[in-house]
PAZAPA-4460 file (N, C-alpha, C; in steps of 0.05 Angstrom, whole numbers, plus 32768, in hexadecimal, padded with zeros to 4 digits):
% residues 105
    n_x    n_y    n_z   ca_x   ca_y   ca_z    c_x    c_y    c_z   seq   type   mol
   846B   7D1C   7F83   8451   7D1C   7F77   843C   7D24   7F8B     1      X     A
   8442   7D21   7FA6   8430   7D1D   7FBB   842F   7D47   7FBA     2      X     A
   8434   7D51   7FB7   8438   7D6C   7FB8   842A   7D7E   7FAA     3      X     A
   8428   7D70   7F8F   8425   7D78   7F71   8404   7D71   7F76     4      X     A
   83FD   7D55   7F8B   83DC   7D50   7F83   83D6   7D64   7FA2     5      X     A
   83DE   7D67   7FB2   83D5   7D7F   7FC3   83D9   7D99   7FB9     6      X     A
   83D9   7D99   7FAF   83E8   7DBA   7FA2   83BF   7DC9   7F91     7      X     A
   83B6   7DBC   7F88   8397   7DB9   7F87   83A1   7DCB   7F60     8      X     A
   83C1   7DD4   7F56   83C3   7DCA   7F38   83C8   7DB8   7F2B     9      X     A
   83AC   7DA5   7F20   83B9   7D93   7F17   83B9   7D88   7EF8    10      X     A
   83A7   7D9F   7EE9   83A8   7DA0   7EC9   83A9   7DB3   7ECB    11      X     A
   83B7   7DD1   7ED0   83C6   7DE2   7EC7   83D9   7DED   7EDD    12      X     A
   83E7   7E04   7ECA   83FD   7E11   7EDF   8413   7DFF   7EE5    13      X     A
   8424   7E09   7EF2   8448   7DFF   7EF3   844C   7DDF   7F01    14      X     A
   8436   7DCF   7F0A   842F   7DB6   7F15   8433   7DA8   7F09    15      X     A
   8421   7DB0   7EF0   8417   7D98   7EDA   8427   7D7B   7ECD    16      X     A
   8445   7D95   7EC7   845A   7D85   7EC1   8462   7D70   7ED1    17      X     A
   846A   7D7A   7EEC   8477   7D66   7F08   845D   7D4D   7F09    18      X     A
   8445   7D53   7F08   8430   7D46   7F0C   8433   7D2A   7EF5    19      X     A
   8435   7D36   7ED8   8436   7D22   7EC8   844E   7D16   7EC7    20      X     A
   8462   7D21   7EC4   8481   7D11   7ECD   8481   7CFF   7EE5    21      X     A
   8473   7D03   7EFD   8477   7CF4   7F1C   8464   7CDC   7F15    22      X     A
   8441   7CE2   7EFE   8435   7CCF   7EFC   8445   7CBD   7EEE    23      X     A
   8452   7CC2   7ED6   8462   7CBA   7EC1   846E   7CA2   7ECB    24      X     A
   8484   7CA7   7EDB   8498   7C9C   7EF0   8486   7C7A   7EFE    25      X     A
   8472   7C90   7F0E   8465   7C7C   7F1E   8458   7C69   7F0C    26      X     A
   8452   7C67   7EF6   843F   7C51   7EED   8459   7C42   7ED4    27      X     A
   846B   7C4B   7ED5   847D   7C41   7EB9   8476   7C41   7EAC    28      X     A
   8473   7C5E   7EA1   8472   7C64   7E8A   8480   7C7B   7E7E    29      X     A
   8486   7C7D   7E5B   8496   7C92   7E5A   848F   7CB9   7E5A    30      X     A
   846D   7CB2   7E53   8460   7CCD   7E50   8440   7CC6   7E62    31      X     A
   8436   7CE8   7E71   841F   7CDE   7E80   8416   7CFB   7E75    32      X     A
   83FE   7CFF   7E70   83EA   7D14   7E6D   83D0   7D1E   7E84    33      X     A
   83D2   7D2A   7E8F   83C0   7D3A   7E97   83AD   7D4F   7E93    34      X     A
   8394   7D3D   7E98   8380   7D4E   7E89   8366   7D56   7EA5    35      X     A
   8356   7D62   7E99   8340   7D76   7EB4   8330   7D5F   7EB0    36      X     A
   8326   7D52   7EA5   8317   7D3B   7EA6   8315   7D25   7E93    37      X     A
   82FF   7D18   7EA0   82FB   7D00   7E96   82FA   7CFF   7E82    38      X     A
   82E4   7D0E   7E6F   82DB   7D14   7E57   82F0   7D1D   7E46    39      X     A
   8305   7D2C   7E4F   8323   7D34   7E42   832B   7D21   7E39    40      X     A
   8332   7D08   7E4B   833D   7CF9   7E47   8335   7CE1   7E34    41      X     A
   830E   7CD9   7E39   8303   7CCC   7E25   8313   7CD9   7E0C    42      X     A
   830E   7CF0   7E01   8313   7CF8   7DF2   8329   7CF9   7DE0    43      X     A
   833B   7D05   7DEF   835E   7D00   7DEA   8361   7CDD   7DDE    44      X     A
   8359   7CC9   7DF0   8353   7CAF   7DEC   8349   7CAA   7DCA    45      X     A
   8339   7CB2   7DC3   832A   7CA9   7DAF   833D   7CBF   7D91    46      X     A
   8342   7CD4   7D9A   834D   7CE2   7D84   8371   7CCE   7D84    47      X     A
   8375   7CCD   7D9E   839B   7CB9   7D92   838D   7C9D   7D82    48      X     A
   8377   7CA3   7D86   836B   7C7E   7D77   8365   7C88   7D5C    49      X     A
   8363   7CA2   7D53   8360   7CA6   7D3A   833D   7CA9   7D32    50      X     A
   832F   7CAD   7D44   8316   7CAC   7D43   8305   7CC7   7D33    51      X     A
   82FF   7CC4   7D1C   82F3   7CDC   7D03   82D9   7CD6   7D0B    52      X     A
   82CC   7CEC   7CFB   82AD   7CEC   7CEF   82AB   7CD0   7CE0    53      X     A
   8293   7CC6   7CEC   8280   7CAE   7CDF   8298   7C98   7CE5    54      X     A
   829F   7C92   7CF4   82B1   7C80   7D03   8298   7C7B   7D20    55      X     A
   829B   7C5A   7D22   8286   7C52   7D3B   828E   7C4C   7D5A    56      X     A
   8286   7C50   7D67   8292   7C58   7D7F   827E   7C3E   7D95    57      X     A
   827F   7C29   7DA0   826B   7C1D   7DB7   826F   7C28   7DD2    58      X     A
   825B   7C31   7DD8   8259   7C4A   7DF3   823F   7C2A   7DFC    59      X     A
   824A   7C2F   7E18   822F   7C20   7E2D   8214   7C31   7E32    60      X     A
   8203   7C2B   7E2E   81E8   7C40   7E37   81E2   7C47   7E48    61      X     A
   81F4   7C3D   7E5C   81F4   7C40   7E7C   81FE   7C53   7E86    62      X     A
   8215   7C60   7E72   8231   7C6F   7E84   8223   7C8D   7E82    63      X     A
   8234   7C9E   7E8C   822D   7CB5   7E93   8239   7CC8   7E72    64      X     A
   8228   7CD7   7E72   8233   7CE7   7E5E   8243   7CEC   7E48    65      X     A
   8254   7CED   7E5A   8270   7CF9   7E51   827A   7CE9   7E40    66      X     A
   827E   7CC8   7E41   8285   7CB6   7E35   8277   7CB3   7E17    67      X     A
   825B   7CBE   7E12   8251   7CC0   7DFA   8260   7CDB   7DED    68      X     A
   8268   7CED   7E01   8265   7D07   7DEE   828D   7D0E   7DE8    69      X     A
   8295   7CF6   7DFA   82AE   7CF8   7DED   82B3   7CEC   7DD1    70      X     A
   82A0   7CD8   7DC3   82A0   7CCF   7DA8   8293   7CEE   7D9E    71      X     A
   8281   7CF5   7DA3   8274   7D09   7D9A   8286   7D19   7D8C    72      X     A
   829D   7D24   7D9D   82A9   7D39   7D9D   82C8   7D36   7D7A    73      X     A
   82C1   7D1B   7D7D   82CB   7D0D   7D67   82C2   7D0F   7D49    74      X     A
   82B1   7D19   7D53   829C   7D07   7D36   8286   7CED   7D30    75      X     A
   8295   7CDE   7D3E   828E   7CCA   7D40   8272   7CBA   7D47    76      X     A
   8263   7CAD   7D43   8248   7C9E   7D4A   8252   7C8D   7D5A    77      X     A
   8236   7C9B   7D6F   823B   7C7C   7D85   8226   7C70   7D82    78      X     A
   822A   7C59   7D8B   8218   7C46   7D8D   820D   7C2E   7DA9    79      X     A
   8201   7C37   7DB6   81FC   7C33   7DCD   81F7   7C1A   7DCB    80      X     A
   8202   7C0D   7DE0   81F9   7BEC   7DE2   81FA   7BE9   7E06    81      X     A
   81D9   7BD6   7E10   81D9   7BD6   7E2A   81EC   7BC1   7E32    82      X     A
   81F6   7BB8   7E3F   8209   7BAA   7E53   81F2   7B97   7E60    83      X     A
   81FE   7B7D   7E5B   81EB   7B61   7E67   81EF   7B6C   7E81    84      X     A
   81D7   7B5A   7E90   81DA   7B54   7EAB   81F1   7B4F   7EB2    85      X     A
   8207   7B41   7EB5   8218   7B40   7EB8   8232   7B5B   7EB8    86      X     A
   8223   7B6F   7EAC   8236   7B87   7EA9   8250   7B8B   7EA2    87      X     A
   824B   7B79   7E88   825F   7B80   7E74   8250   7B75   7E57    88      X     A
   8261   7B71   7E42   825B   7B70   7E27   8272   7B5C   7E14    89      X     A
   8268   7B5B   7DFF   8286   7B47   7DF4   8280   7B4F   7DDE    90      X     A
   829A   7B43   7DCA   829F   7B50   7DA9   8285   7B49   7D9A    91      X     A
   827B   7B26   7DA1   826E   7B1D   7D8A   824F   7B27   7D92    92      X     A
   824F   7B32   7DAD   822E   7B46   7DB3   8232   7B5D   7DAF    93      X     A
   8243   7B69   7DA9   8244   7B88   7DA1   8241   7B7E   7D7E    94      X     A
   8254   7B6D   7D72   8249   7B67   7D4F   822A   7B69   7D4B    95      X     A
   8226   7B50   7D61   8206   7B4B   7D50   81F4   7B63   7D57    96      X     A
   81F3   7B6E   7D7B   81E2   7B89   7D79   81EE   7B98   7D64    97      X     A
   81FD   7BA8   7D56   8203   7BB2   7D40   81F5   7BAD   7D24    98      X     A
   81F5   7B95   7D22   81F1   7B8A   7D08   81D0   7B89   7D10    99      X     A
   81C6   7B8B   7D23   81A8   7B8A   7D27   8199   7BA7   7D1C   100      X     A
   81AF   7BB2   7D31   81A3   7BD1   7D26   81A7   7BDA   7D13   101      X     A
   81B9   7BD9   7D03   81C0   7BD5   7CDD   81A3   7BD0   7CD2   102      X     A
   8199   7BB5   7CD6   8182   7BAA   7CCD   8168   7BB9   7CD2   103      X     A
   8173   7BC2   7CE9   8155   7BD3   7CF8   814F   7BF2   7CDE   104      X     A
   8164   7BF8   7CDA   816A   7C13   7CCB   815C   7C11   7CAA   105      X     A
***
């Protein structure tokens, strides 16, 4: 694998394969995908989740881009929610912000 990530192919051309088979191996698992980025991969993520038009997506307001526009690319509505001080979030504060902005509408 050490070959395959110097080699500077590592989402296309004759690498790709050895790359995802050696990742495959290394983490135990039976299949690995390689993609050019992050946003690929948001993506890829949310479509094996089955994610359509008008399906809701919670994106942090904080993050960079890409993470909103991989729902985007879905269909899907996001819905931004800030992250406590603490820098994270939980099920029953992502409900009620939801159900706030419902009300707000």
């Amino acid at each position: 694998m050490r070959t395959v990530l110097t080699s500077g192919w590592l989402t296309s051309g004759k690498n790709v394969e050895a790359l995802e088979k050696g990742f495959a191996e290394t983490v135990g698992t039976r299949h690995a995908v390689a993609l050019n980025s992050c946003t690929a991969a948001l993506h890829a993520i949310l479509l094996s989740l089955d994610m359509k038009p008008g399906d809701e997506v919670i994106v942090p307001s904080d993050t960079f881009v890409a993470t909103a526009n991989a729902a985007l690319y879905t269909g899907a509505n996001q819905f931004l929610l800030t992250p406590t001080l603490r820098l994270s979030t939980s099920p029953p504060r992502m409900r009620n912000s939801r159900s706030q902005k419902k009300r707000e509408q």
